[in-house]
ZADREN-756479 format. One record per residue: x, y, z of N, C-alpha, C in turn. Coordinates in Angstrom, 1 decimal, padded with zeros to 4 digits. Atoms other than C-alpha are relative to their C-alpha. Example, Ala and Ser with C-alpha at 12.3 -4.5 7.8 and 13.67 -1.06 7.14 Angstrom:
<sites>
   n.east   n.north     n.up   ca.east   ca.north    ca.up   c.east   c.north     c.up
    000.9    -001.2    000.0     012.3     -004.5    007.8    000.9     001.2    000.0
   -000.9    -001.1    000.0     013.7     -001.1    007.1   -000.8     001.1    000.8
</sites>
This chain:
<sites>
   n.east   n.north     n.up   ca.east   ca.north    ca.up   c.east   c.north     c.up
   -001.3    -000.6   -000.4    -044.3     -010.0   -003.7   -000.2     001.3    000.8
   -000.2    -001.4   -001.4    -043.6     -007.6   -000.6    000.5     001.0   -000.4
   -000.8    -001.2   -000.1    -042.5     -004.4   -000.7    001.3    -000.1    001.0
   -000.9    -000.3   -000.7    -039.4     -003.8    000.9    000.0     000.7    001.1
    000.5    -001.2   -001.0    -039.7     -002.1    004.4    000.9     001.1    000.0
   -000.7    -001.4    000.0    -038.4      001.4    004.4    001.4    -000.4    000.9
   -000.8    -000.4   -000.9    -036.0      000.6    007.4    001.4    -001.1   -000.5
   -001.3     000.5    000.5    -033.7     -002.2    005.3    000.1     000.2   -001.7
   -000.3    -000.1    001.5    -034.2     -000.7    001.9    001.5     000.8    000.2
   -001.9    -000.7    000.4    -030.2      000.8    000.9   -000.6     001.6   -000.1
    000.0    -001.4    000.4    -029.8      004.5    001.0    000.0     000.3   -001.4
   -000.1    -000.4    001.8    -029.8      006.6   -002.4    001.4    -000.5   -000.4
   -001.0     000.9    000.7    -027.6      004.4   -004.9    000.9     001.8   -000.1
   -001.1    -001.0    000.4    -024.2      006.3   -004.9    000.5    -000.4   -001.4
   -000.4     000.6    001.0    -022.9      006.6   -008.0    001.6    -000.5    000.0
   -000.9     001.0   -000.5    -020.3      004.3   -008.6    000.6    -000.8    001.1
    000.0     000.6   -001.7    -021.1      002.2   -005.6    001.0    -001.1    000.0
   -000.9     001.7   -000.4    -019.2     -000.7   -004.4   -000.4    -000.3    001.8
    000.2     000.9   -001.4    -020.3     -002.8   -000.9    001.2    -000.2    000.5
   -001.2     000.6   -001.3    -018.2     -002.8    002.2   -000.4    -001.3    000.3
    000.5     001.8   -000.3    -018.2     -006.5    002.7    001.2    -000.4    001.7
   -000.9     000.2   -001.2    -015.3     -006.3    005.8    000.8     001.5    000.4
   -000.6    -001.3   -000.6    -014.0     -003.8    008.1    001.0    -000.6    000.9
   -001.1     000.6   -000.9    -010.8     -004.3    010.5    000.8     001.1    000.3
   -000.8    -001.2   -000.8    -009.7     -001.4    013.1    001.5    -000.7    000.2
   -001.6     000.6   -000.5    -005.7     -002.3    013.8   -000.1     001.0    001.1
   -000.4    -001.2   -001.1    -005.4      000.8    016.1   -001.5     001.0   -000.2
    000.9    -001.2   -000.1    -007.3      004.5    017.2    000.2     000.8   -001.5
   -000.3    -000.3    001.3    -005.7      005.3    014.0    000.0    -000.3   -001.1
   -000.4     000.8    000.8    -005.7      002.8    011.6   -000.7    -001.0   -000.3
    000.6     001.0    000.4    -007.9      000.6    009.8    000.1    -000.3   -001.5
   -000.2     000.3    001.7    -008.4     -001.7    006.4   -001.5    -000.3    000.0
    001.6     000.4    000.8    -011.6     -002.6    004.5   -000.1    -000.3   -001.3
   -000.1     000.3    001.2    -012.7     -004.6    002.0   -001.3     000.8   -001.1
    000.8    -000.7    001.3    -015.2     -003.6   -001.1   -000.3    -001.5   -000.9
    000.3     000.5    001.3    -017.0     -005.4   -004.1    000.9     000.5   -000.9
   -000.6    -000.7    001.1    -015.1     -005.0   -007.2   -000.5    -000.4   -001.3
    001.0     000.3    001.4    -016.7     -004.0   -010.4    000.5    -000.7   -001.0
   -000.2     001.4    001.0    -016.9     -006.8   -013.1    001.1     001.2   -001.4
   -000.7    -000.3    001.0    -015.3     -003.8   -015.4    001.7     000.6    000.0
   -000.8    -000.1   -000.8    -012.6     -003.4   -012.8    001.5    -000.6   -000.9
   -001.1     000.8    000.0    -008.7     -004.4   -014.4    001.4     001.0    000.8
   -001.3    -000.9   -000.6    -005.6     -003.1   -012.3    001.1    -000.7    000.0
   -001.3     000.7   -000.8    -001.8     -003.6   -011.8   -000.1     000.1    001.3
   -000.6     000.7   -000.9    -000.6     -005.2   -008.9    000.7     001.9    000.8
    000.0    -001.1   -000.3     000.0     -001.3   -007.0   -000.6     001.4   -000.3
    000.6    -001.4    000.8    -002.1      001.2   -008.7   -000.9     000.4    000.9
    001.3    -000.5   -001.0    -004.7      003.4   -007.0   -001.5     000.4   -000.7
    001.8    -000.6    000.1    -008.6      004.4   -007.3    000.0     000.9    000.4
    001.0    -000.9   -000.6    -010.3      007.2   -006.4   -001.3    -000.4    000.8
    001.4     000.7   -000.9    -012.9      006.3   -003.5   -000.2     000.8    001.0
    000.2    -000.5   -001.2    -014.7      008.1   -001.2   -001.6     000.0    000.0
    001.2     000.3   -000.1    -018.4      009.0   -000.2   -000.6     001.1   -000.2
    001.1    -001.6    000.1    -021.2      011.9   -000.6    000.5     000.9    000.6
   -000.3    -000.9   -000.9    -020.1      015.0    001.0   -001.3     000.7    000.4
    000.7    -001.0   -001.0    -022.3      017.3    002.9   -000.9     000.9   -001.3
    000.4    -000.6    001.5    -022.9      019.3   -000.4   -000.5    -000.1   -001.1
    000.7     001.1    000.8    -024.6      016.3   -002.2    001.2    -000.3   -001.3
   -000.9     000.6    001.2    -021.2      016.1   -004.2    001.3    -000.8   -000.2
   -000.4     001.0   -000.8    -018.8      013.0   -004.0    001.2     000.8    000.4
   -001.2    -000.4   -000.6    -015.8      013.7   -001.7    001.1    -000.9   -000.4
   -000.7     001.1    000.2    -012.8      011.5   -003.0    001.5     000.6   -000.1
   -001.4    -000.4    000.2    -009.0      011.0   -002.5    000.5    -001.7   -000.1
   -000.5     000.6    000.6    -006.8      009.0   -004.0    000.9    -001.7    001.0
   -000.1     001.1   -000.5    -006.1      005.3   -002.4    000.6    -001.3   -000.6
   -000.5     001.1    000.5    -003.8      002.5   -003.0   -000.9    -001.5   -000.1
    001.1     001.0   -000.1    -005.6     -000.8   -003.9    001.0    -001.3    000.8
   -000.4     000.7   -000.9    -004.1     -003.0   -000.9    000.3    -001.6   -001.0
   -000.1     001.3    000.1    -005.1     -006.3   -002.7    000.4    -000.3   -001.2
   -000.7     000.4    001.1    -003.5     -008.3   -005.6   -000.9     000.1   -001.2
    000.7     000.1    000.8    -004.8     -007.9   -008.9   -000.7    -001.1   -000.5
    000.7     001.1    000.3    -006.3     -011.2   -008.9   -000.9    -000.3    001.1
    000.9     000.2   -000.7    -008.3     -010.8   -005.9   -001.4     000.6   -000.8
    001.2    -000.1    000.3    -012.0     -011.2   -006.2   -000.6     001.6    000.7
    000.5    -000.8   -001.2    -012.6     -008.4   -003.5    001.2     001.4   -000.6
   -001.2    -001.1   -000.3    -010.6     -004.7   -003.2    000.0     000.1    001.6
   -000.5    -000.3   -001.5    -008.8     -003.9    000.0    000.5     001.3    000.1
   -000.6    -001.3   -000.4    -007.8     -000.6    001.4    000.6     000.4    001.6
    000.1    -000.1   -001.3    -006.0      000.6    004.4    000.4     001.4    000.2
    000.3    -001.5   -000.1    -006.5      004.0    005.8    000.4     000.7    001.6
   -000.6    -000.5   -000.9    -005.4      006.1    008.4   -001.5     001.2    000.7
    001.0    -000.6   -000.3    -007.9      008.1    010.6    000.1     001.3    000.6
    000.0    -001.2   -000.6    -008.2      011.5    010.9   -001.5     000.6    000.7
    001.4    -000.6   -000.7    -010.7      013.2    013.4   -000.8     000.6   -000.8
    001.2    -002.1    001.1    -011.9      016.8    011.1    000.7    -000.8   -001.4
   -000.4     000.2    000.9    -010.4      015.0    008.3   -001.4     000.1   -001.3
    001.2     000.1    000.6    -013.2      015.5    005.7   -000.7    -001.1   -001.1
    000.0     001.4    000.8    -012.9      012.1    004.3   -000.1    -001.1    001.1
   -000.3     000.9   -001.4    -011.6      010.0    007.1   -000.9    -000.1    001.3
    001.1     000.2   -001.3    -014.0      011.3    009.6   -001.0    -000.5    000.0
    001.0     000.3    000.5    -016.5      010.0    007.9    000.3    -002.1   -000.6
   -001.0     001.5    000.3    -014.6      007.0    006.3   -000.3    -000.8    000.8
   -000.6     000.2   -001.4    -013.5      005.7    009.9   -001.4    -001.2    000.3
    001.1     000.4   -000.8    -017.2      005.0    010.6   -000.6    -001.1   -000.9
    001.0     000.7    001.0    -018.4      002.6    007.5    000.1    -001.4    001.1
    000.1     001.5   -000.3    -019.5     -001.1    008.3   -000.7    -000.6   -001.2
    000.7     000.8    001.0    -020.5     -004.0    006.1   -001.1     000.0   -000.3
    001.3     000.2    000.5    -023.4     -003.9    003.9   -000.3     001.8   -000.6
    000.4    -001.8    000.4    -022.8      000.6    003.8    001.1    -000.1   -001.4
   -000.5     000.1    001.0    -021.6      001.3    000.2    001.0     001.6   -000.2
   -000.9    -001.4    000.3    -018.7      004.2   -001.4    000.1    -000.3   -001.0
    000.1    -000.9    001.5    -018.2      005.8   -004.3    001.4    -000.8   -000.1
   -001.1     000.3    000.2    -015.3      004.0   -006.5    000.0     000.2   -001.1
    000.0     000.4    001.3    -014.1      005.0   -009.5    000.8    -000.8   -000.4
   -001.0     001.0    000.3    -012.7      002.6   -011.7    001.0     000.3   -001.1
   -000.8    -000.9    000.9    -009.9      004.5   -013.2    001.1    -000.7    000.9
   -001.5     000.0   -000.5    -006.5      002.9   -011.8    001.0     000.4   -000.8
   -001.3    -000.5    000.9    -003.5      004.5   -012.5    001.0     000.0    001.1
   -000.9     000.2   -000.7     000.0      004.7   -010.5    001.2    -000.4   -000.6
   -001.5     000.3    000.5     003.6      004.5   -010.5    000.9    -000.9    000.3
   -000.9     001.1   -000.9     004.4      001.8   -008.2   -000.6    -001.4   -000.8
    000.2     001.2    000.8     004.2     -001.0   -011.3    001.3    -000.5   -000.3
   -001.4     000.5    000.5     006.9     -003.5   -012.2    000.0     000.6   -001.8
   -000.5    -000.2    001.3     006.5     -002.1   -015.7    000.5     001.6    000.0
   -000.7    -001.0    000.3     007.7      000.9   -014.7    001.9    -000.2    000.6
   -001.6     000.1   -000.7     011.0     -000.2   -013.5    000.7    -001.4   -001.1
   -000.8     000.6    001.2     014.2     -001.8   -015.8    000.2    -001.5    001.0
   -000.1     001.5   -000.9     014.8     -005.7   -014.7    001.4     000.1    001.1
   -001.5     000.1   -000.8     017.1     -006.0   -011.7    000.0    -001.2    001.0
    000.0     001.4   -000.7     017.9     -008.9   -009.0   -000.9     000.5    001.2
    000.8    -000.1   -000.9     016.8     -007.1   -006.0   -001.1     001.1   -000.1
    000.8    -000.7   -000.1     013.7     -005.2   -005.0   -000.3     000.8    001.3
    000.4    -000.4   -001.2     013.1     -002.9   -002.2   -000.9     000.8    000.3
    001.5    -000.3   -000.3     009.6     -002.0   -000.8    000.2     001.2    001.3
   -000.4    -000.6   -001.3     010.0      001.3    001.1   -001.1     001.1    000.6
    001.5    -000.7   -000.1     007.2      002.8    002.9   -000.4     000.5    001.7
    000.4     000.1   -001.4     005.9      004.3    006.2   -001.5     000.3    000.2
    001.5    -000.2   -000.6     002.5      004.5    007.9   -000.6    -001.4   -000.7
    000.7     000.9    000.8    -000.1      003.4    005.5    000.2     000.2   -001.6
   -000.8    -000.2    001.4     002.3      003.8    002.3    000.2    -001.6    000.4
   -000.3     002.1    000.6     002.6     -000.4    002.7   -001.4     000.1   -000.7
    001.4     000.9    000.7    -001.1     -000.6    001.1    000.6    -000.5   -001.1
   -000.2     000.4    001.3     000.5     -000.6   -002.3    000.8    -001.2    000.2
   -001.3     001.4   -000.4     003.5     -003.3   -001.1   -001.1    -000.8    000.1
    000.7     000.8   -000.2     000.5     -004.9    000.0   -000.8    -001.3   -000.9
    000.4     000.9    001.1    -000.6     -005.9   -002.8    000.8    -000.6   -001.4
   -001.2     000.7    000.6     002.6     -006.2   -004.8    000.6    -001.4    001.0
   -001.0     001.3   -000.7     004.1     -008.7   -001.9   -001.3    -001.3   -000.3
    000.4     000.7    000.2     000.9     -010.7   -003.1   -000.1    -000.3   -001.8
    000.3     000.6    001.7     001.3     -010.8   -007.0    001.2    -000.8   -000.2
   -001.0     000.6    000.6     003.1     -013.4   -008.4    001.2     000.0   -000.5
   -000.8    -001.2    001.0     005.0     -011.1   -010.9    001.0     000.1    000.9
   -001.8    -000.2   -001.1     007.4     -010.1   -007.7    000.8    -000.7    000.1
   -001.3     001.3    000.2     009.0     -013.3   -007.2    000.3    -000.4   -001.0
   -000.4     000.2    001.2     008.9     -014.3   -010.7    001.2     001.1   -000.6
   -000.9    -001.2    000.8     011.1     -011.1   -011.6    001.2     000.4    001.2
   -001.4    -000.2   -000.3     013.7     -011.1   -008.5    000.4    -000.8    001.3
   -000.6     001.3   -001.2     015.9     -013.1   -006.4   -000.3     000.9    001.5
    000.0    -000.5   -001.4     015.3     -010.8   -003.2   -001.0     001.5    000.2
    000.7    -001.2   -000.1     012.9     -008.6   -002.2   -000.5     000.1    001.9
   -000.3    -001.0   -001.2     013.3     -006.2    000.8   -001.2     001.0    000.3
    001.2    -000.6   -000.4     010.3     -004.9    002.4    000.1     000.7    001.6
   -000.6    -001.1   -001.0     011.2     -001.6    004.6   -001.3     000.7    000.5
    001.0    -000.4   -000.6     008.0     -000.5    006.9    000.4     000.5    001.3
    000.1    -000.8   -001.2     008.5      002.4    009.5   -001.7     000.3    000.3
    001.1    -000.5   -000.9     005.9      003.4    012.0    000.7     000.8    001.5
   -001.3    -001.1   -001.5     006.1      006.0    015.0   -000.2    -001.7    001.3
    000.1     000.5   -001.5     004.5      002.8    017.6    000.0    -001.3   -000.7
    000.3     001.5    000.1     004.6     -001.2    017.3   -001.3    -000.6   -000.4
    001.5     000.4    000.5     000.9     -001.1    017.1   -000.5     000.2   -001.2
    000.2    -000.3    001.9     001.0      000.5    013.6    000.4    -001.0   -000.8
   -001.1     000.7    001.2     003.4     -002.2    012.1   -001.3    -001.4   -000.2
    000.5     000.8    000.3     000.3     -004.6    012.8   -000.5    -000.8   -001.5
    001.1     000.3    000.8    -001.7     -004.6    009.5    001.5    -000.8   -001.2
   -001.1     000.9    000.3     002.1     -005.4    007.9    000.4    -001.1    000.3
   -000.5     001.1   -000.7     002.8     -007.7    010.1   -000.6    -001.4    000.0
    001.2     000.7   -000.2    -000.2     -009.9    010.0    000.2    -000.6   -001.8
   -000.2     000.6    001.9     000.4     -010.2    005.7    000.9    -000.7    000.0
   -000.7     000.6    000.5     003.3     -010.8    005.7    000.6    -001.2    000.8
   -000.1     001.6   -000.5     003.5     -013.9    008.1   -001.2    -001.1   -001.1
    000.5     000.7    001.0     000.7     -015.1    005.7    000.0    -000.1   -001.1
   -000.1     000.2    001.5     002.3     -014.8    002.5    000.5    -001.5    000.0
   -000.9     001.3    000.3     004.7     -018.0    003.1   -000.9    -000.9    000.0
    001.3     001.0   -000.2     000.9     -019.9    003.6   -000.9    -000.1   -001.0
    001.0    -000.1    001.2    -000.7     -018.6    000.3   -000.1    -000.8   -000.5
    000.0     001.6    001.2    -001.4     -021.4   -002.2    000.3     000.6   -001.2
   -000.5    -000.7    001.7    -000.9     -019.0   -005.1    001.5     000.6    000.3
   -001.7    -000.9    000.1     002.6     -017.2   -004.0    000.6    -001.0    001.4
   -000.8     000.1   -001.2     003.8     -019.1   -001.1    001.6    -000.9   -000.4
   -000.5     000.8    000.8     005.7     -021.9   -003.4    001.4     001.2   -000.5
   -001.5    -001.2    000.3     007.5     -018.5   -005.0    000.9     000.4    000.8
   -000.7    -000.8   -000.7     008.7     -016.6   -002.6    001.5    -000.8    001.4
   -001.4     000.8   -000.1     011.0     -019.3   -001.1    000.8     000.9    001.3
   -001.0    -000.7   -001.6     014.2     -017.3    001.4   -000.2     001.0   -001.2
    000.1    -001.3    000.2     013.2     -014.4   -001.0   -000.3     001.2    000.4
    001.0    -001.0   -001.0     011.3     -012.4    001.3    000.7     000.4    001.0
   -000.9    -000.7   -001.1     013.3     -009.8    003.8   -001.0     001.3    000.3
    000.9    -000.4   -000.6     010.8     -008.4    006.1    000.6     000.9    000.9
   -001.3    -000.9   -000.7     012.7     -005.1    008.0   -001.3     001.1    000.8
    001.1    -001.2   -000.3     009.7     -003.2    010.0    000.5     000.8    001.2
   -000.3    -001.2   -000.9     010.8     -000.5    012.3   -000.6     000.8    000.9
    000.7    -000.5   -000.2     009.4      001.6    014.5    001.2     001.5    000.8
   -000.3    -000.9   -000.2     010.2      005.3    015.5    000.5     000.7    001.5
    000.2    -000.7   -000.9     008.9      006.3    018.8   -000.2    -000.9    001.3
    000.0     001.1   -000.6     008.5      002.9    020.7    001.3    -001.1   -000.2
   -001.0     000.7    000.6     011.2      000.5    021.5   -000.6    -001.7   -000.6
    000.2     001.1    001.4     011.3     -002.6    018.9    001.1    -000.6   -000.5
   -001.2     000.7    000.4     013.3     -004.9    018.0    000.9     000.4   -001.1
   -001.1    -001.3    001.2     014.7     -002.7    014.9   -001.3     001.1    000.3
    000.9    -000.9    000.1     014.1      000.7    015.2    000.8     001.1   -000.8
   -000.2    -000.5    000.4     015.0      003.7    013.2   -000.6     000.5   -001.3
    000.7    -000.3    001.2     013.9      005.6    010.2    000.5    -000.7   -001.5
   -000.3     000.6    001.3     014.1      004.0    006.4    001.4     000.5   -000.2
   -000.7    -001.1    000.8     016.3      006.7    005.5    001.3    -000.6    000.8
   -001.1     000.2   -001.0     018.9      006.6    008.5    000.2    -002.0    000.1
   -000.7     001.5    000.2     019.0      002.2    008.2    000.0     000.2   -001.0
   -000.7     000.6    001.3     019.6      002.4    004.4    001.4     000.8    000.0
   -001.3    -001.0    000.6     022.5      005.5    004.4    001.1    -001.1    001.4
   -000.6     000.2   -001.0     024.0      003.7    007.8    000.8    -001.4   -000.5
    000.0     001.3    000.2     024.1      000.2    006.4   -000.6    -001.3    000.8
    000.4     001.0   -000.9     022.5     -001.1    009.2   -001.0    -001.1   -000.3
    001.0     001.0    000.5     019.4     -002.7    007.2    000.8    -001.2   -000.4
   -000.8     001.3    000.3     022.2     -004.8    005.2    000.6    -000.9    001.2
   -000.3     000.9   -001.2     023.5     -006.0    008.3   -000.2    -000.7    000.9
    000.9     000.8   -000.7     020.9     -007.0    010.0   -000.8    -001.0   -000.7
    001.1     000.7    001.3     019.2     -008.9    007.0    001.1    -001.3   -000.8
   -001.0     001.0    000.6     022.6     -010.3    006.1    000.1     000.5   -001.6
   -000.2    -000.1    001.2     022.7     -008.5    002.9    000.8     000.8   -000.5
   -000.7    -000.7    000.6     025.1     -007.6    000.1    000.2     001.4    000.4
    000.5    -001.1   -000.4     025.7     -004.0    001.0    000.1     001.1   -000.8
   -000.3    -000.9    001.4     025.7     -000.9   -001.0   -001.3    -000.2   -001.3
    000.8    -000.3    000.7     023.1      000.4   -003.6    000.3    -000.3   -001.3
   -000.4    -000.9    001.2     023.8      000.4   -007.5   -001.0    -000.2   -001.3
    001.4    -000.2    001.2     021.6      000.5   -010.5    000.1    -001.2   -000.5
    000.1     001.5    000.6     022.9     -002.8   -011.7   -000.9    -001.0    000.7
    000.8     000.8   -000.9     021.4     -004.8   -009.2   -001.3     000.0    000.9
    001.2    -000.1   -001.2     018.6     -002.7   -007.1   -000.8     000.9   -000.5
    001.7    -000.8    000.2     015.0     -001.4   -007.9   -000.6     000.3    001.1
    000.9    -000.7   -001.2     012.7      000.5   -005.2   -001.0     000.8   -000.8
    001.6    -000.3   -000.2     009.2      001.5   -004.7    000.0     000.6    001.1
   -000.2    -001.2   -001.3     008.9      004.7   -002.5   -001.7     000.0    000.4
    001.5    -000.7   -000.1     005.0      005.4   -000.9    000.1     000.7    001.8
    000.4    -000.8   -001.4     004.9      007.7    002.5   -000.1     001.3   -000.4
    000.1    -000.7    000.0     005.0      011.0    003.3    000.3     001.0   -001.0
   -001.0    -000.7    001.3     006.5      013.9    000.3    001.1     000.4    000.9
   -001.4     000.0   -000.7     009.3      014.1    003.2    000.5    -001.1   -000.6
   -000.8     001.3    000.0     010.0      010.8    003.4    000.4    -000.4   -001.6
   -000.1     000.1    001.2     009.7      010.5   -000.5    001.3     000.9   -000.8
   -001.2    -000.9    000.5     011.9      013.2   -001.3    001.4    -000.3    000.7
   -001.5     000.4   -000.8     014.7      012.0    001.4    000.5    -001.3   -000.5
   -000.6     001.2    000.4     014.9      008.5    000.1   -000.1     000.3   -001.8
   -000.5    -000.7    001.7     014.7      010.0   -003.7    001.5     000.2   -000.3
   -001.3    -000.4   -000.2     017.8      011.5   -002.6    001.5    -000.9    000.0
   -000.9     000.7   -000.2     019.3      008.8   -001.6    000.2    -001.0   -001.1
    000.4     001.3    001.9     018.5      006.3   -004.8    001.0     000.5   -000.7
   -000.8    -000.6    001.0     019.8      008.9   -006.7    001.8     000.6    000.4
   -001.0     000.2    000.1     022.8      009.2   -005.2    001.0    -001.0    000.0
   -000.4     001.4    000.1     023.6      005.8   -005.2    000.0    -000.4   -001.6
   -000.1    -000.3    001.5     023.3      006.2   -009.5   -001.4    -000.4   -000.4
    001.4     000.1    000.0     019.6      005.0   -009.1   -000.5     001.0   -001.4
    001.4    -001.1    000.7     017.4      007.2   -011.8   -001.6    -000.7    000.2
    001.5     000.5   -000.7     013.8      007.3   -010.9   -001.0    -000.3   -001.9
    000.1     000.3    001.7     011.8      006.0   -014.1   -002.0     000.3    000.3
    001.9    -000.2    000.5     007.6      006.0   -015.2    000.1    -001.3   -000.7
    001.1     001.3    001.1     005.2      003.8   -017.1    000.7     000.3   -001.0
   -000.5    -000.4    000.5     006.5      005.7   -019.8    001.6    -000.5   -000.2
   -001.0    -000.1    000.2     009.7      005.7   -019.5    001.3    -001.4    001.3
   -000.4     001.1   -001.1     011.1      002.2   -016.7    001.4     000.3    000.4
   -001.1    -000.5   -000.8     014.0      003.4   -014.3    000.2    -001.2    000.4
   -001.0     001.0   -001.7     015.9      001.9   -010.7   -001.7    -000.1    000.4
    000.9    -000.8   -001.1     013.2      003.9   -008.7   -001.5     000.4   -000.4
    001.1    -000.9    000.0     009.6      004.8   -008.4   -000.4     000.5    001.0
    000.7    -000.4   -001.7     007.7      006.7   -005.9   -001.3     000.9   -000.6
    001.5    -000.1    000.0     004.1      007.3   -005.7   -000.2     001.4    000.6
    000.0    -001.6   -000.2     003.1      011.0   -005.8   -001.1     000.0    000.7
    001.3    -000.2   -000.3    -000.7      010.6   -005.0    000.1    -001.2    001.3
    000.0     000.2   -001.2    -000.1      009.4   -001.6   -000.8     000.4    001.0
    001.0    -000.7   -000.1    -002.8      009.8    000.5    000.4    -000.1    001.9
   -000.3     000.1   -001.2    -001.7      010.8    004.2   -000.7     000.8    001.0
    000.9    -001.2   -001.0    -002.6      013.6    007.3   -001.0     000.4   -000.8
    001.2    -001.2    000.4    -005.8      015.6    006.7   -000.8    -000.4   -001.2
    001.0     000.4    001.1    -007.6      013.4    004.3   -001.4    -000.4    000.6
</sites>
């Protein structure tokens, strides 16, 4: 038996490693990646991890990340946003398959169907890379199973952000495990800000306007009997459509305690 040659032995094991097994740039901004996931690994269908890599200071650097893929995938998925000086991201940006990160396996999160009371419709509202969690809710089962309509609201400032969205959800209606569910349940509404697009405006301005229902063909008007939401972007954007839930009679609920509304605090956006 050979030794191993110094030049494809693995760097020093990180602790709590996991293998990049796929990488996938969408934009200068914006990429996803997949991971190993440990055998002691169990999550809901939206929860996040802690992942990141060694810092400079030999001590791990980590921020908090939605787990993109459904809880029954074999693999984890993440999608990330790239910051130049970001002291995660800059670093992040550059992995490729076969380089490993630090993952702990602690999921926790607010964007769970057990934290919300049963209702008919669902609305998925999110900008940038606040879809990772949708991402892996519009692939669990559990969503169709639990409501006749679900509304999936994705701003971006340019058309080339809406890609990594865009690309899922043409391949959910092809799944073998969810495609059967999701039936004319699925109302796909992606937006863009700063580029023109065939819808464009902010979450906030098409839900108070009514223009989403109009264009979607749906019922119009908010009320607690019928509608649940899942907030993940910026603490602007979260606190403006908070606003709006709750004045529509919405209350926002917990694991603890199951509302209308949730919205994801540990959002991981600029300057990470």
């Amino acid at each position: 038996m050979t030794d191993t040659p110094a030049s494809t032995r693995p760097a020093t094991l990180l602790p709590d490693a996991q293998t990049v097994t796929e990488v996938k740039h969408w934009t200068d901004r914006l990429f996803s990646f997949r991971v190993t996931r440990p055998q002691s690994l169990r999550f809901r269908s939206g929860e996040f991890v802690m992942i990141g890599l060694m810092g400079e200071n030999g001590r791990p650097l980590l921020r908090a990340y939605s787990i993109a893929s459904p809880a029954w995938d074999d693999e984890l998925e993440f999608y990330s946003i790239k910051v130049p000086d970001g002291p995660l991201t800059s670093k992040l940006q550059h992995i490729q398959p076969g380089d490993q990160i630090i993952l702990r396996p602690k999921p926790v999160g607010t964007l769970v169907h057990d934290a919300l009371l049963p209702g008919k419709r669902l609305w998925l509202l999110a900008t940038g890379t606040g879809f990772a969690p949708f991402a892996s809710l519009l692939r669990e089962p559990e969503t169709w199973e639990k409501y006749d309509q679900v509304i999936m609201m994705h701003t971006c400032r340019e058309v080339a952000e809406l890609a990594y969205g865009q690309e899922l959800v043409a391949k959910l209606r092809e799944d073998e495990l969810i495609g059967e569910l999701i039936g004319d349940k699925l109302f796909y509404y992606p937006t863009t800000t700063r580029e023109d697009f065939s819808h464009m405006g902010r979450v906030t301005d098409n839900l108070t306007s009514g223009k989403v229902f109009r264009d979607l063909g749906l019922e119009e008007g908010l009320t607690a009997e019928r509608d649940r939401a899942m907030i993940c972007g910026s603490l602007a954007f979260n606190v403006d459509v908070k606003a709006i839930l709750e004045a529509a009679g919405l209350r926002e609920g917990a694991n603890s305690d199951p509302g209308h509304f949730v919205v994801e605090k540990a959002f991981v956006g600029d300057g990470i």
